[in-house]
Biopython code that builds the backbone (N, CA, C, O; Angstrom):
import numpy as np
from Bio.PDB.StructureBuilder import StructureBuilder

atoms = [
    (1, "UNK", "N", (12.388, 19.836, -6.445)),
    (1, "UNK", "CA", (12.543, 20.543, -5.197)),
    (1, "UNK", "C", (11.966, 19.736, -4.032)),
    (1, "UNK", "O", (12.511, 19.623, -2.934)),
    (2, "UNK", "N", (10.633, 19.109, -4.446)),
    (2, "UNK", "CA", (9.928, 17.989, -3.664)),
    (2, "UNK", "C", (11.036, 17.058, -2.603)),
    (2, "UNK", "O", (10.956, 16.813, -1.399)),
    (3, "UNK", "N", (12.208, 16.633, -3.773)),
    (3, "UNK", "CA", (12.988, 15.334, -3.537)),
    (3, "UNK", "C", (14.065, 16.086, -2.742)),
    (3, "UNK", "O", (14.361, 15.857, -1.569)),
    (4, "UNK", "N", (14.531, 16.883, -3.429)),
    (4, "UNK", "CA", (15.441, 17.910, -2.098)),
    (4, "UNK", "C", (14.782, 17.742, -0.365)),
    (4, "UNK", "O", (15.029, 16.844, 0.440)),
    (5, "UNK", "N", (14.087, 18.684, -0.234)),
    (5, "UNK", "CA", (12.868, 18.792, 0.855)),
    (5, "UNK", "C", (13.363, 17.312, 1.760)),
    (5, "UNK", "O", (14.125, 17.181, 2.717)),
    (6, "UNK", "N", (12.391, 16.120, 0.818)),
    (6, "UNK", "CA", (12.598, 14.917, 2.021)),
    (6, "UNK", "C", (13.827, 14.522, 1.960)),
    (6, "UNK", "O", (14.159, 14.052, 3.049)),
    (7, "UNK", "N", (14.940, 14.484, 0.932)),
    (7, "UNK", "CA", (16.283, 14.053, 1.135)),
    (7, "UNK", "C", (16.903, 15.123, 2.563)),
    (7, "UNK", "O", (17.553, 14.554, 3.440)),
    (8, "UNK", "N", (16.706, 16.253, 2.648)),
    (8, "UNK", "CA", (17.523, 16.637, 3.590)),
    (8, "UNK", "C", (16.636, 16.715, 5.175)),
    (8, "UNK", "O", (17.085, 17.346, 6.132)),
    (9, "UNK", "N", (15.125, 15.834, 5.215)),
    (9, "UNK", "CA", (14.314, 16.185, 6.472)),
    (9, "UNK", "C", (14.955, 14.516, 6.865)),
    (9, "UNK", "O", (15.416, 14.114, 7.933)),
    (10, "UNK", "N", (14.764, 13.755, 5.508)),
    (10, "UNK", "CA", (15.243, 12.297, 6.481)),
    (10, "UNK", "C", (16.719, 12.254, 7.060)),
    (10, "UNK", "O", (16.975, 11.533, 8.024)),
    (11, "UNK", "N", (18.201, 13.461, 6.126)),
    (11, "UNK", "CA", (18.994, 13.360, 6.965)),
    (11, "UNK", "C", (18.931, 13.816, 8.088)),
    (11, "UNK", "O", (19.100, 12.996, 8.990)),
    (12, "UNK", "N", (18.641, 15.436, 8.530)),
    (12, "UNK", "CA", (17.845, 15.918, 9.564)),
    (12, "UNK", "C", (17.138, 15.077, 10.263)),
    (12, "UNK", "O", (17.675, 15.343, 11.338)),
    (13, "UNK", "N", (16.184, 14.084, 10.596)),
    (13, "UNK", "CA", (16.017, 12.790, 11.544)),
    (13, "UNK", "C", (16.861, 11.749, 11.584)),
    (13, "UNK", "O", (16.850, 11.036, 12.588)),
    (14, "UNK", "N", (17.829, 11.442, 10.407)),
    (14, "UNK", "CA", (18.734, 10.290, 11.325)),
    (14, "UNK", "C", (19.859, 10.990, 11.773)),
    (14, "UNK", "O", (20.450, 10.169, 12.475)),
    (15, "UNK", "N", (20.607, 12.218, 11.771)),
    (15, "UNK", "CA", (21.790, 12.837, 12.303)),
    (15, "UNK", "C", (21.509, 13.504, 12.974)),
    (15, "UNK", "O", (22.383, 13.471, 13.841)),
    (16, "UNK", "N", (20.521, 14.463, 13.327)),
    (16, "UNK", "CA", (20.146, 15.413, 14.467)),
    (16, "UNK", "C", (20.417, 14.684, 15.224)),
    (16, "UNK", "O", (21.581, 14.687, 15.623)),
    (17, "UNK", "N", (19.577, 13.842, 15.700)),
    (17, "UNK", "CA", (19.589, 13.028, 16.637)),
    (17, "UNK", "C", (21.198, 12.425, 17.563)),
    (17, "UNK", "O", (21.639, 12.521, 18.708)),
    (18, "UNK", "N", (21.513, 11.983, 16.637)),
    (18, "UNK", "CA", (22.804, 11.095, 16.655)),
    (18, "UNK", "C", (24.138, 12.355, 17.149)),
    (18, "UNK", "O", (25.017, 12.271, 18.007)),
    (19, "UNK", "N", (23.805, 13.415, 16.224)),
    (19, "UNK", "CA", (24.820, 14.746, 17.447)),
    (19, "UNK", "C", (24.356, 15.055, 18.427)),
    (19, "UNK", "O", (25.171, 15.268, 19.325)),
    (20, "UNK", "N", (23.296, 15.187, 18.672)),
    (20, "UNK", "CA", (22.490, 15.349, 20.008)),
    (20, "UNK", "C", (23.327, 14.223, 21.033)),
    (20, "UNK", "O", (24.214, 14.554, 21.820)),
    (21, "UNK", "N", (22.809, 12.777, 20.818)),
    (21, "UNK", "CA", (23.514, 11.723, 22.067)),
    (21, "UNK", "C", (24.644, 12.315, 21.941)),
    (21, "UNK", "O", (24.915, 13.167, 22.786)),
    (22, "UNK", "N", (25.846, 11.965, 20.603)),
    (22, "UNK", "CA", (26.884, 12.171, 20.864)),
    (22, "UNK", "C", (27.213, 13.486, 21.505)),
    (22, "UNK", "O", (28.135, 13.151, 22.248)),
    (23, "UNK", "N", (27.045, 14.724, 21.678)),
    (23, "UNK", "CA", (27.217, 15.446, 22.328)),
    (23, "UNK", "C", (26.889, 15.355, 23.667)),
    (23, "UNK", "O", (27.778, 15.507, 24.505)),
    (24, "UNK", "N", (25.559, 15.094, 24.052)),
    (24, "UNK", "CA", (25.312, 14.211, 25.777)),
    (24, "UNK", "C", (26.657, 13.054, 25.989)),
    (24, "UNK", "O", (27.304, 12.820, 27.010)),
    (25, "UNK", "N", (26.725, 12.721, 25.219)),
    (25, "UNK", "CA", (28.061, 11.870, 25.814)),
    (25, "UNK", "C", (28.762, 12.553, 26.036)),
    (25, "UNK", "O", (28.571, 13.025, 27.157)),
    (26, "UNK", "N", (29.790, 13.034, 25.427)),
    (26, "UNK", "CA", (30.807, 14.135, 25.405)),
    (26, "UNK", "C", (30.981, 15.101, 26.571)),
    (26, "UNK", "O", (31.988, 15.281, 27.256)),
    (27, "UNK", "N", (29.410, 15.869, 26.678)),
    (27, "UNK", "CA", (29.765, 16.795, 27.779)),
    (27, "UNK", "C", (29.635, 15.891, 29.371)),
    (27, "UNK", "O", (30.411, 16.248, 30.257)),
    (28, "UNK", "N", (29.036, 15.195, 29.550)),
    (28, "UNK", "CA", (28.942, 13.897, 30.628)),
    (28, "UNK", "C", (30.068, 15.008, 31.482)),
    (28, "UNK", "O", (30.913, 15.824, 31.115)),
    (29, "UNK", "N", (29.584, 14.556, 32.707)),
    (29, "UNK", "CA", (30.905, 14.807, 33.836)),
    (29, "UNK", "C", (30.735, 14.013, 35.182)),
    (29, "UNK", "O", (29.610, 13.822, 35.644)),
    (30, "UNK", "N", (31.738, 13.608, 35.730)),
    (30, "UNK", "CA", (31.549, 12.699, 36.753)),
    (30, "UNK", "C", (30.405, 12.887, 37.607)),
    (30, "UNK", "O", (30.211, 14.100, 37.536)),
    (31, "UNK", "N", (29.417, 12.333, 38.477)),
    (31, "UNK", "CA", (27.941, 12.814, 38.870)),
    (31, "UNK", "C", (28.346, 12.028, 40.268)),
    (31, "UNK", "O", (29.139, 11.115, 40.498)),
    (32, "UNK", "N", (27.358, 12.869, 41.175)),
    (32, "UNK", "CA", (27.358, 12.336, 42.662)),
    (32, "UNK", "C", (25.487, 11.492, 42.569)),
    (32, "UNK", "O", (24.387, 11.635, 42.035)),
    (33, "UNK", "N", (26.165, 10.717, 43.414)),
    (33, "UNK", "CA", (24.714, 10.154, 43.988)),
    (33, "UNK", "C", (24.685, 9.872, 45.887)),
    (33, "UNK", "O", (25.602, 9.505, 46.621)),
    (34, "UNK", "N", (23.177, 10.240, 46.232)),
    (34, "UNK", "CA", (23.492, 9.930, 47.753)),
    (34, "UNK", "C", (22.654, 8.576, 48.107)),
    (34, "UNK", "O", (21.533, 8.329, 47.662)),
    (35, "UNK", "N", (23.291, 7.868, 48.859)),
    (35, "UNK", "CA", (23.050, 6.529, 49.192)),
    (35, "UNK", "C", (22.705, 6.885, 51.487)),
    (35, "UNK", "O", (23.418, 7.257, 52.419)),
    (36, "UNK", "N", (21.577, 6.558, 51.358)),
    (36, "UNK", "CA", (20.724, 6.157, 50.930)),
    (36, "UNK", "C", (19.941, 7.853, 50.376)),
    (36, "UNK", "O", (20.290, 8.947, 50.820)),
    (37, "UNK", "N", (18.881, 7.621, 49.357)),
    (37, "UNK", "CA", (18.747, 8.487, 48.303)),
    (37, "UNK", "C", (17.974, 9.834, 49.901)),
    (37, "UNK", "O", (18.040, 9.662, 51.118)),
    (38, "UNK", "N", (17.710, 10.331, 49.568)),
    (38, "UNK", "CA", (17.267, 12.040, 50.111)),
    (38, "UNK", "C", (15.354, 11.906, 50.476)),
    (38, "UNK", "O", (14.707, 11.889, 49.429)),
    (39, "UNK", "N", (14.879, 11.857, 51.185)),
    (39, "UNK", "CA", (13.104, 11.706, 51.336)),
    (39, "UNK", "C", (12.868, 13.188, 50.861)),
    (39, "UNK", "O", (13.660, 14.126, 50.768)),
    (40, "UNK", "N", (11.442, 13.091, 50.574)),
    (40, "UNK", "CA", (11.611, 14.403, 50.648)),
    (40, "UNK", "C", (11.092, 15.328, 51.754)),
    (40, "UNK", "O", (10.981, 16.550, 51.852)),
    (41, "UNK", "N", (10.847, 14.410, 52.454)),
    (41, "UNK", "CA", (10.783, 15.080, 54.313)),
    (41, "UNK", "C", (12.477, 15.872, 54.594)),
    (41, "UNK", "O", (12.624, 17.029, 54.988)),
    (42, "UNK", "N", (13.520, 14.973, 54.297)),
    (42, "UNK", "CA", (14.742, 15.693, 54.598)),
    (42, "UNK", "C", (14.829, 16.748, 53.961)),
    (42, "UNK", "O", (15.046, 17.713, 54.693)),
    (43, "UNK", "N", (14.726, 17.052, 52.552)),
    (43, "UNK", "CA", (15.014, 18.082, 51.406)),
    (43, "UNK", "C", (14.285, 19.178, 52.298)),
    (43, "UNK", "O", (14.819, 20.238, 52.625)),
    (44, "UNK", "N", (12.957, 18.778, 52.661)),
    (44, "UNK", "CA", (12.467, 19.575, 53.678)),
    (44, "UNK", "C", (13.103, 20.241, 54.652)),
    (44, "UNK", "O", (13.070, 21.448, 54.410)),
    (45, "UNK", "N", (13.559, 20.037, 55.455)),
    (45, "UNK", "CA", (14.330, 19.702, 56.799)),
    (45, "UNK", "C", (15.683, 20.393, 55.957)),
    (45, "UNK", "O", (16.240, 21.393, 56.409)),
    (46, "UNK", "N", (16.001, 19.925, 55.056)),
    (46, "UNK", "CA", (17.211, 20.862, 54.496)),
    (46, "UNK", "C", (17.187, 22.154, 54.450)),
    (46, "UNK", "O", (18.124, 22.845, 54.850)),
    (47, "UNK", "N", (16.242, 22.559, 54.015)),
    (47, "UNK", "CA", (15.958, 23.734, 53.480)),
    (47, "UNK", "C", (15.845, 25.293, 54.563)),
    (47, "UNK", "O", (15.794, 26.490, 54.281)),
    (48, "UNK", "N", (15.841, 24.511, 55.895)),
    (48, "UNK", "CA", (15.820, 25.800, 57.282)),
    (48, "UNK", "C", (17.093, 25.471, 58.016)),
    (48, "UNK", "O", (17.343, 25.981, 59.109)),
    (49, "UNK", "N", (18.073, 24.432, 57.284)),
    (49, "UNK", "CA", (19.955, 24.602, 57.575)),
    (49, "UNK", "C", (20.629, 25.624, 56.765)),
    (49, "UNK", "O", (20.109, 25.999, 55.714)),
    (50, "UNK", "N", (21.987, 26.205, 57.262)),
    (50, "UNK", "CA", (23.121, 26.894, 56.507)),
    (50, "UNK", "C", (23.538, 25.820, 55.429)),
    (50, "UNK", "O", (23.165, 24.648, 55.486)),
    (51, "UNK", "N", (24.263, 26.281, 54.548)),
    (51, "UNK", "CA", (24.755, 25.749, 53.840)),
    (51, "UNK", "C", (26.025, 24.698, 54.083)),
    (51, "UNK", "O", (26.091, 23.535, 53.684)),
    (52, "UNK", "N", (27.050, 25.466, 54.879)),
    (52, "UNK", "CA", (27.777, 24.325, 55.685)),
    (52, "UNK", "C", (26.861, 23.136, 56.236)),
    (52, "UNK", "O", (27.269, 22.043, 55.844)),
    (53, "UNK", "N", (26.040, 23.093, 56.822)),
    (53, "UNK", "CA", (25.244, 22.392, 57.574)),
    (53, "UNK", "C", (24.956, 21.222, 56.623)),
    (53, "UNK", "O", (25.237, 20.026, 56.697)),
    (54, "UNK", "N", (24.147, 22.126, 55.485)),
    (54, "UNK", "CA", (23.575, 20.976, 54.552)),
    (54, "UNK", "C", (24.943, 20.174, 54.245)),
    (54, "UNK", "O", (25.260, 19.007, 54.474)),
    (55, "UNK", "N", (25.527, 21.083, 53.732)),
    (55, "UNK", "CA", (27.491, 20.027, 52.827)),
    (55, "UNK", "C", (27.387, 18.865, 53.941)),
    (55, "UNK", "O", (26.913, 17.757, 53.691)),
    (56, "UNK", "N", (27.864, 19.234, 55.138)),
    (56, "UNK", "CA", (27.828, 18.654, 56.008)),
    (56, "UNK", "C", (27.295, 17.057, 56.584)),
    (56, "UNK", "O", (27.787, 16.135, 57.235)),
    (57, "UNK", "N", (26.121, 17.336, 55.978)),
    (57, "UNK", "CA", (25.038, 16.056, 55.902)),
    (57, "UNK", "C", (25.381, 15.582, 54.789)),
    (57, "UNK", "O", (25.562, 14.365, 54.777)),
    (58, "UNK", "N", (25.529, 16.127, 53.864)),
    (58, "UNK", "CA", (25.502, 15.895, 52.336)),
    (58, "UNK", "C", (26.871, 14.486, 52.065)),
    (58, "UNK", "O", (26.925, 13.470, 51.372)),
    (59, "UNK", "N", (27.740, 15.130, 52.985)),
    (59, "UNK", "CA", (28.781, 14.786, 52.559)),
    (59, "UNK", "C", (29.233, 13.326, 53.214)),
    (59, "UNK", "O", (30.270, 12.784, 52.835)),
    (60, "UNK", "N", (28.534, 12.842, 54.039)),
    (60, "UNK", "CA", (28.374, 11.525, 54.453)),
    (60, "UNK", "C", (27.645, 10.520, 53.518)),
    (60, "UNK", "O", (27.810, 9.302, 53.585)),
    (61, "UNK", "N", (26.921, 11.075, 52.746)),
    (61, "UNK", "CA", (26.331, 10.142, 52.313)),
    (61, "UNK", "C", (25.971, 10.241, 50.851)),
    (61, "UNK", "O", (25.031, 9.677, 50.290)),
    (62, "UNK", "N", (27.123, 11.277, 50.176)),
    (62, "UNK", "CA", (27.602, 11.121, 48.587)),
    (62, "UNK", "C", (28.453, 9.579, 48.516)),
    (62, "UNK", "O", (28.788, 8.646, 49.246)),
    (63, "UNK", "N", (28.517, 9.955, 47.370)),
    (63, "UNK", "CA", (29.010, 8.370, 46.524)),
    (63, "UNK", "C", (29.199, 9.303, 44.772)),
    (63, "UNK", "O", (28.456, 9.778, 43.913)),
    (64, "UNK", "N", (30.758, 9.126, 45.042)),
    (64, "UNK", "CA", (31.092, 9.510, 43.150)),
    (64, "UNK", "C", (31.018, 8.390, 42.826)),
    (64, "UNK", "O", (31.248, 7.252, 43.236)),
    (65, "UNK", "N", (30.394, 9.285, 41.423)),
    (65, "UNK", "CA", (30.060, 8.089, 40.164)),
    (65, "UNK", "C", (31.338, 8.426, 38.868)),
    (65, "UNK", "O", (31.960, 9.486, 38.803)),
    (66, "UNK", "N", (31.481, 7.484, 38.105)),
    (66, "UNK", "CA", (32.430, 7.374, 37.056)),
    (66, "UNK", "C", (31.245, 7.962, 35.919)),
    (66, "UNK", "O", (30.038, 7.746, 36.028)),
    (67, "UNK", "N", (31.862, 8.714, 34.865)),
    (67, "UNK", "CA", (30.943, 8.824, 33.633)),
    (67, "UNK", "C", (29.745, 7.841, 33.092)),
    (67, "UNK", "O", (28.546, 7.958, 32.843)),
    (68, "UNK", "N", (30.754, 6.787, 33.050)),
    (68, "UNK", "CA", (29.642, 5.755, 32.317)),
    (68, "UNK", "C", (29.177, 4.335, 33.883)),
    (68, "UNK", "O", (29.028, 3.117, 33.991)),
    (69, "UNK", "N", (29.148, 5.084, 34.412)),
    (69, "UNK", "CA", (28.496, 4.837, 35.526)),
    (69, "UNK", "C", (27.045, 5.641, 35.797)),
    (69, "UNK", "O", (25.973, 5.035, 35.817)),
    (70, "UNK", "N", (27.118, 6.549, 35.926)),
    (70, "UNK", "CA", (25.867, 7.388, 35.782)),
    (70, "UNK", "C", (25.332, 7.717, 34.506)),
    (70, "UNK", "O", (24.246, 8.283, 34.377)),
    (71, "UNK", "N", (26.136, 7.345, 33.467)),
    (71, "UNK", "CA", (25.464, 7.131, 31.943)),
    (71, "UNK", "C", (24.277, 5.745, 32.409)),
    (71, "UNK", "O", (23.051, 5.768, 32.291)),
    (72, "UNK", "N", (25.016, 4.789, 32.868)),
    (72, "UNK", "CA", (24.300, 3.271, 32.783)),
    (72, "UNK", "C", (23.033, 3.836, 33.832)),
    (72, "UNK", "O", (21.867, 3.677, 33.471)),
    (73, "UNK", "N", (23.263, 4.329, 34.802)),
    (73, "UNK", "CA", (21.881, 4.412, 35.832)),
    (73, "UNK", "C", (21.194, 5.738, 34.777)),
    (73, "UNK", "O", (19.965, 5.694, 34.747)),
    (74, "UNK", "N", (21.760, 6.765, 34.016)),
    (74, "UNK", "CA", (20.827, 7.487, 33.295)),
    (74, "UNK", "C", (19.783, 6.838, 32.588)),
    (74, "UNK", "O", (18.637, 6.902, 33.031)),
    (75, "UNK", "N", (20.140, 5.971, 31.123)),
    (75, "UNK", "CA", (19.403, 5.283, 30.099)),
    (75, "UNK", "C", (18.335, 5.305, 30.637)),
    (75, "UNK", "O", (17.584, 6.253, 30.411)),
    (76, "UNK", "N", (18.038, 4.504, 31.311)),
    (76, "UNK", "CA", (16.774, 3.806, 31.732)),
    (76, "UNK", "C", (15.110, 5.242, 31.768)),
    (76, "UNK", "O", (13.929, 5.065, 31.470)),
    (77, "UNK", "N", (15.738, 6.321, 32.191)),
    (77, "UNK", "CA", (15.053, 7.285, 32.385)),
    (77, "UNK", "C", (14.205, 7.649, 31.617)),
    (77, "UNK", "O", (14.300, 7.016, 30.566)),
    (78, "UNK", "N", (13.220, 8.532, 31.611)),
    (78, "UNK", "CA", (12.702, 9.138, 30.531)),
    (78, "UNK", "C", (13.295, 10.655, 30.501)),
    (78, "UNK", "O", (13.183, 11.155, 29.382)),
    (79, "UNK", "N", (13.909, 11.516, 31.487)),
    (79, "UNK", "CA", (14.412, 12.859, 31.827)),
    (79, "UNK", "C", (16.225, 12.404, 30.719)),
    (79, "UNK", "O", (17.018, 13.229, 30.265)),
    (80, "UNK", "N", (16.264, 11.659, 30.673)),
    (80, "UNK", "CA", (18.082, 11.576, 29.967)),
    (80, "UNK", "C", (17.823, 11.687, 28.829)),
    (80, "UNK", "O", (18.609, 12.321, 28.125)),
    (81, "UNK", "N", (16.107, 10.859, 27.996)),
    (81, "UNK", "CA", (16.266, 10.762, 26.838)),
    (81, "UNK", "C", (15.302, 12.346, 26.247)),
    (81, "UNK", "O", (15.437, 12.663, 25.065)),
    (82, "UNK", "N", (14.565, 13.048, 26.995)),
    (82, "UNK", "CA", (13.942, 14.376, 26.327)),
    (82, "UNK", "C", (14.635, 15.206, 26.923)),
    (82, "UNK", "O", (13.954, 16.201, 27.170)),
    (83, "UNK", "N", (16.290, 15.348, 27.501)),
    (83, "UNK", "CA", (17.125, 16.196, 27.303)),
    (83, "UNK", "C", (17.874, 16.056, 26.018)),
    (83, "UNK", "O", (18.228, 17.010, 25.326)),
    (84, "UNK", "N", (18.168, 14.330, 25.652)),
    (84, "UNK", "CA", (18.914, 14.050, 24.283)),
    (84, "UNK", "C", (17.897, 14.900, 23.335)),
    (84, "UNK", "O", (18.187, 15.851, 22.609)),
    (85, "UNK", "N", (16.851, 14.403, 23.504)),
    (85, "UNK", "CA", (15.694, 15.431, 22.331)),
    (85, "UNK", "C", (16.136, 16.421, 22.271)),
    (85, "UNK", "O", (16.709, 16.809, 21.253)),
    (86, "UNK", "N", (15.952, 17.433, 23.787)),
    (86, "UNK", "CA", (16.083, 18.494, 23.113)),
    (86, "UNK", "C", (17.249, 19.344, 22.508)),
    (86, "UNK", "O", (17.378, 20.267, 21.704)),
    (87, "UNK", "N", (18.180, 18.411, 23.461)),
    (87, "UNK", "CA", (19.799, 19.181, 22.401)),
    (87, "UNK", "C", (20.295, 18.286, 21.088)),
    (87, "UNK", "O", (21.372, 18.182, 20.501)),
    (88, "UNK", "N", (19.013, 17.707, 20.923)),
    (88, "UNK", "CA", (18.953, 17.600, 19.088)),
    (88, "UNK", "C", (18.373, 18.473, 18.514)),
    (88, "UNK", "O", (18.630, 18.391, 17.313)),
    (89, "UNK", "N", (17.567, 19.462, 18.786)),
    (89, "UNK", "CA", (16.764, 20.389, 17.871)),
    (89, "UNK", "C", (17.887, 21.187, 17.174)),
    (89, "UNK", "O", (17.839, 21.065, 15.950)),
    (90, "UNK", "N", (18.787, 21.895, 17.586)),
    (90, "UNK", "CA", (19.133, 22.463, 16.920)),
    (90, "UNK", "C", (20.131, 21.776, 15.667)),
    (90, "UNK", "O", (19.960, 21.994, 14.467)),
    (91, "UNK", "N", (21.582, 20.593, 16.459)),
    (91, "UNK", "CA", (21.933, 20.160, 15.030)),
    (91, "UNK", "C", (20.771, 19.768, 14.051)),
    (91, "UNK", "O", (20.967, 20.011, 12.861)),
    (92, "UNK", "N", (19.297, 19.050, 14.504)),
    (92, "UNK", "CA", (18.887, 18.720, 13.200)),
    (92, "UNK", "C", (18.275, 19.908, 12.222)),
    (92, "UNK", "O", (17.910, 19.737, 11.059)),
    (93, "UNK", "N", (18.244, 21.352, 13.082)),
    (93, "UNK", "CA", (17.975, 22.032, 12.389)),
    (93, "UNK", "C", (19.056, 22.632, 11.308)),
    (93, "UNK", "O", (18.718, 22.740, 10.129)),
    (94, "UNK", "N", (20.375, 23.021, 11.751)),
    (94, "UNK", "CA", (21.458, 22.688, 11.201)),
    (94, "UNK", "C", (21.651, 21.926, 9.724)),
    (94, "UNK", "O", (21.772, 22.275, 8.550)),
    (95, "UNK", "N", (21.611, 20.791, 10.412)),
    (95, "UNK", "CA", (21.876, 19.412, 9.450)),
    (95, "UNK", "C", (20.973, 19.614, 8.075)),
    (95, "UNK", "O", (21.407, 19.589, 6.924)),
    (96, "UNK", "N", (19.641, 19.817, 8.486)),
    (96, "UNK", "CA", (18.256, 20.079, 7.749)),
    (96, "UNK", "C", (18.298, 21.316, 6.327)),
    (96, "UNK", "O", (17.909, 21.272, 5.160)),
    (97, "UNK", "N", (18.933, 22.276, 7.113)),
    (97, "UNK", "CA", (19.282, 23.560, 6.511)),
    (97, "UNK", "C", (20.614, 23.467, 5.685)),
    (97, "UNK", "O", (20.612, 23.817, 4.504)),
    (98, "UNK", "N", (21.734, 23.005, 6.285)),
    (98, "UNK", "CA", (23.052, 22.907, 5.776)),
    (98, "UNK", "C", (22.498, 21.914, 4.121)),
    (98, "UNK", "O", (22.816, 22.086, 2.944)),
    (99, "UNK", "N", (21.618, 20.949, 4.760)),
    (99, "UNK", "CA", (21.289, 20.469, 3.098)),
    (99, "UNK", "C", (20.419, 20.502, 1.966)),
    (99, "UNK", "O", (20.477, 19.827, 0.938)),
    (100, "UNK", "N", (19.493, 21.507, 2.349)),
    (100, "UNK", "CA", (18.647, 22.264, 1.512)),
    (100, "UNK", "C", (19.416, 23.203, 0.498)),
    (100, "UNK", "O", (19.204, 23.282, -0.713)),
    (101, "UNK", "N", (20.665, 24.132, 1.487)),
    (101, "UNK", "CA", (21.356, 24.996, 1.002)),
    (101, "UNK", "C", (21.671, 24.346, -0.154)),
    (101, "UNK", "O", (21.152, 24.475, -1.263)),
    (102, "UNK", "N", (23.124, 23.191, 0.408)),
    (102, "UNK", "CA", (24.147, 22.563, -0.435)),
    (102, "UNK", "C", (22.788, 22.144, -1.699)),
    (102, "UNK", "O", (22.938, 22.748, -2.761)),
    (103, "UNK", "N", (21.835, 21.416, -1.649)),
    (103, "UNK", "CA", (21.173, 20.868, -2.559)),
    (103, "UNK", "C", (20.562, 22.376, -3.422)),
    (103, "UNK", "O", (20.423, 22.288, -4.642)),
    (104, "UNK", "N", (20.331, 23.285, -2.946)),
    (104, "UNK", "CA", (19.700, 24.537, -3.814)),
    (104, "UNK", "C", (21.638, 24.800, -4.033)),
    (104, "UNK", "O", (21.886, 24.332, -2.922)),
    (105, "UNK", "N", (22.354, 24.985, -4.313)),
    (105, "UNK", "CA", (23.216, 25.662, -4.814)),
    (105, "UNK", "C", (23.617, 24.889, -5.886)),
    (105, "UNK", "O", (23.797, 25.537, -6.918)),
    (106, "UNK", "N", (23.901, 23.150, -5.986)),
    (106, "UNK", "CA", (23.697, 22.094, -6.752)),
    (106, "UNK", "C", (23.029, 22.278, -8.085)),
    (106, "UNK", "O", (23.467, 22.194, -9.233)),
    (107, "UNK", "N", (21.546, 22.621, -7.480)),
    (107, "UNK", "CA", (20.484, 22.736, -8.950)),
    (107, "UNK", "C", (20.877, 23.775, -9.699)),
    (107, "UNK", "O", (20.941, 23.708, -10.926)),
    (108, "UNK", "N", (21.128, 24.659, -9.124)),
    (108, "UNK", "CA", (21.643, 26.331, -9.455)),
    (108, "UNK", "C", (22.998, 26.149, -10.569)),
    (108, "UNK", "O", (23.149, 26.583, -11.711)),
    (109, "UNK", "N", (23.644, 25.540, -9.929)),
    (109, "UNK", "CA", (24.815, 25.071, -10.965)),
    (109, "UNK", "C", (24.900, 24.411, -12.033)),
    (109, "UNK", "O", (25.430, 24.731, -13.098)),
    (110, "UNK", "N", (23.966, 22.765, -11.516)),
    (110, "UNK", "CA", (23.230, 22.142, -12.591)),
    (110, "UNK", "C", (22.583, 23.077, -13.844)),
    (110, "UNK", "O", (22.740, 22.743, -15.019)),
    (111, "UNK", "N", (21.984, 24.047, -13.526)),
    (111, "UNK", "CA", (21.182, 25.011, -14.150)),
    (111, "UNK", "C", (21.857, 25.621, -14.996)),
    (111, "UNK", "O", (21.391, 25.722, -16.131)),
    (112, "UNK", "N", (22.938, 26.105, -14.736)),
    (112, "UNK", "CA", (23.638, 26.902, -15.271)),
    (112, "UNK", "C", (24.643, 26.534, -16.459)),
    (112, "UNK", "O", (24.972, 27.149, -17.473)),
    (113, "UNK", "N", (24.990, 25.325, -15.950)),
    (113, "UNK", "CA", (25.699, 24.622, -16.984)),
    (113, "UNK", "C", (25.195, 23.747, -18.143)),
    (113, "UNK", "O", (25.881, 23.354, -19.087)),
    (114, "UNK", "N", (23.766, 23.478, -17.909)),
    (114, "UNK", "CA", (22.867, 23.317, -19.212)),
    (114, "UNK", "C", (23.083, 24.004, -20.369)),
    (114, "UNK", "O", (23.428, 25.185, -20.346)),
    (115, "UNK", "N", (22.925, 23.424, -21.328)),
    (115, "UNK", "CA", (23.206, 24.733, -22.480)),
    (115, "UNK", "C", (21.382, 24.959, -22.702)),
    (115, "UNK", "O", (20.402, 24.215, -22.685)),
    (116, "UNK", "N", (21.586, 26.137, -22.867)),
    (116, "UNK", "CA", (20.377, 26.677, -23.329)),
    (116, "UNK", "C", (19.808, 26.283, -25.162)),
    (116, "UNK", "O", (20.477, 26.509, -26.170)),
    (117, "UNK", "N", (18.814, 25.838, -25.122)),
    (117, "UNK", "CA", (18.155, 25.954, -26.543)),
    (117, "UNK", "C", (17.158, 26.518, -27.175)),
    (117, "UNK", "O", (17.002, 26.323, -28.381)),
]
sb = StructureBuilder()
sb.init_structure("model")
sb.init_model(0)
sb.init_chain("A")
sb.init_seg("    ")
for serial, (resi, resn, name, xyz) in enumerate(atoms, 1):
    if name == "N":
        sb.init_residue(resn, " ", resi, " ")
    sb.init_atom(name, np.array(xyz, "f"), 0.0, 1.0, " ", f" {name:<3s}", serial, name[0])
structure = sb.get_structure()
C-alpha cells in the first residue's frame, strides 16, 4: 500500500503541474499593455474621473499584445508562476486520487483472483 501511496504522489507532482501550465496556456487571451506604463500618481488621479474619461486616457496609450507575446513578458514573473501553482492544486489532486483509486481497485482484483489455500 506503501508503494501505491508514492507511485501515485510522484505522478501527482510531475502531472499536476504540467495540466496546470498547460491549461494557463490554453485559457491565455490576447492582453493589453500601456506604454508608457501607468505611475501610480495617475491610477491616483484616475480614480476621481468617469469612466469614459478614464477609457479615454486609457485608450491612447494601450498597445495589444498577441498571446505569446504577453506569455514571453509573463515568464519572467513570479505572479504567472504562483497562479500556474495554484491552478495545479486541483488536477494534482485529481491525478493523485484518480491513482490511488485505479491502484486500490487493481489489488482488490489481484486479491480476488488468487486462489485461496
Amino acid at each position: 500500500m506503501k508503494a501505491l501511496f508514492f507511485r501515485s504522489l510522484i505522478a501527482a507532482i510531475l502531472l499536476g503541474p504540467a495540466v496546470g501550465f498547460v491549461s494557463e496556456l490554453v485559457s491565455l487571451r490576447n492582453g493589453i499593455t500601456f506604454h508608457p506604463a501607468l505611475s501610480d500618481a495617475e491610477r491616483h488621479q484616475m480614480g476621481n474621473l468617469t469612466e469614459n474619461q478614464m477609457e479615454a486616457i486609457l485608450s491612447k496609450r494601450t498597445i495589444k499584445m498577441t498571446r505569446w507575446e504577453w506569455l514571453r513578458d509573463s515568464i519572467p514573473y513570479s505572479y504567472y508562476w504562483k497562479q500556474v501553482a495554484f491552478n495545479a492544486i486541483v488536477p494534482s489532486s485529481g491525478v493523485f486520487l484518480g491513482c490511488v483509486w485505479v491502484g486500490w481497485m487493481e489489488l482488490r482484483r489481484v486479491k480476488r483472483l488468487q486462489p485461496t489455500t
